[in-house]
N, C-alpha and C positions, 0 to 999 in steps of 0.2 A: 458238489465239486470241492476237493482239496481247499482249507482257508476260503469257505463262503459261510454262511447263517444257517442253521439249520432249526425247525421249527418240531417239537412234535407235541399233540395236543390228546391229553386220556381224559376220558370222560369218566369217573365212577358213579354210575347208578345203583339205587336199594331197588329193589322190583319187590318187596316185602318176600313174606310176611307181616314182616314185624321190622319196627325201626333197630337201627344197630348204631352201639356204642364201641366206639376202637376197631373197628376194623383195619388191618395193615394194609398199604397200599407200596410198594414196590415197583421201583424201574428200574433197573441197572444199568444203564448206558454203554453203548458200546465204548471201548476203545480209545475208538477215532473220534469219539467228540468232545471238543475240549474248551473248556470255560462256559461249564453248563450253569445255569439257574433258571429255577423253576419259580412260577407265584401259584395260587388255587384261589378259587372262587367257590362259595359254597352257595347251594341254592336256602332260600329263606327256610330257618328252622332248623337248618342242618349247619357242621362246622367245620372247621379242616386247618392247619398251619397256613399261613400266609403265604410264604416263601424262604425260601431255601438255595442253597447251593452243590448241587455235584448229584451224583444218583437223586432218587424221591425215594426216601424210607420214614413213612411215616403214619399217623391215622387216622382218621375222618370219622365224624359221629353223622350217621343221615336218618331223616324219617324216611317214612315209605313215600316212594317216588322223589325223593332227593338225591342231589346229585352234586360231586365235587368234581369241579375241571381244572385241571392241572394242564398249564402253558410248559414247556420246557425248552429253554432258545442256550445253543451253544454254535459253535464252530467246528467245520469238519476238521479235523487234523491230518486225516491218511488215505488209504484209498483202498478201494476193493468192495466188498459187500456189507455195508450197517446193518444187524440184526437187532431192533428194541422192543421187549416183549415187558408187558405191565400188568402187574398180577394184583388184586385184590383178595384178601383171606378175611371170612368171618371168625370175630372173636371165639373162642372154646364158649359152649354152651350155646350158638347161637344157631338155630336150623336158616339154613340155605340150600331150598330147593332147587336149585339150577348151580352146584357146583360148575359145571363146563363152561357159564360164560364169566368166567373169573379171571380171565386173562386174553390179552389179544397182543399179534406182535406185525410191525411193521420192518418190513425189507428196502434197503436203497443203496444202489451202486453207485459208487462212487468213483 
């Protein structure tokens, strides 16, 4: 609803091979949401920026079976249909056998 909280929560998982250093993580935020900020939590071992403000353009180092969770809490601004989709890329040189699960996006009318 127009001027309420809005919450979304990305999970980056490594499913290996192999641990990765710099992978980009990406969310572009719709529009309508405004007075975003993000924090991330990394699981042990692994590392990520703390926190940020506005889109998540940033990169995570994980081992195998680690994981960064990224909070992102803004405010609706406008109305009609929120489209946020968040993408993770492996560094150049880095094999990633399941390129397809490298992005997921979430829909919300508002």
């Amino acid at each position: 609803v127009q001027g309420q909280p809005i919450t979304y929560t990305v999970v980056v998982t490594n499913n290996g091979p192999s641990a990765v250093t710099g992978a980009t993580v990406t969310d572009v935020l719709p529009a309508a949401i405004g007075s975003a900020t993000w924090t991330c939590a990394a699981s042990a071992g692994s590392t990520c920026v703390a926190s940020g403000a506005g889109d998540v353009n940033t990169t995570v180092d994980l081992l195998v079976g680690g994981t960064a969770t990224f909070t992102i809490n803004g405010t609706v601004t406008g109305t009609g249909t929120l489209v946020n989709t968040a993408t993770v890329a492996a560094p150049l040189g880095t094999l990633d056998p399941t390129p397809a699960n490298n992005s997921a996006t979430d829909n919300n009318t508002t």
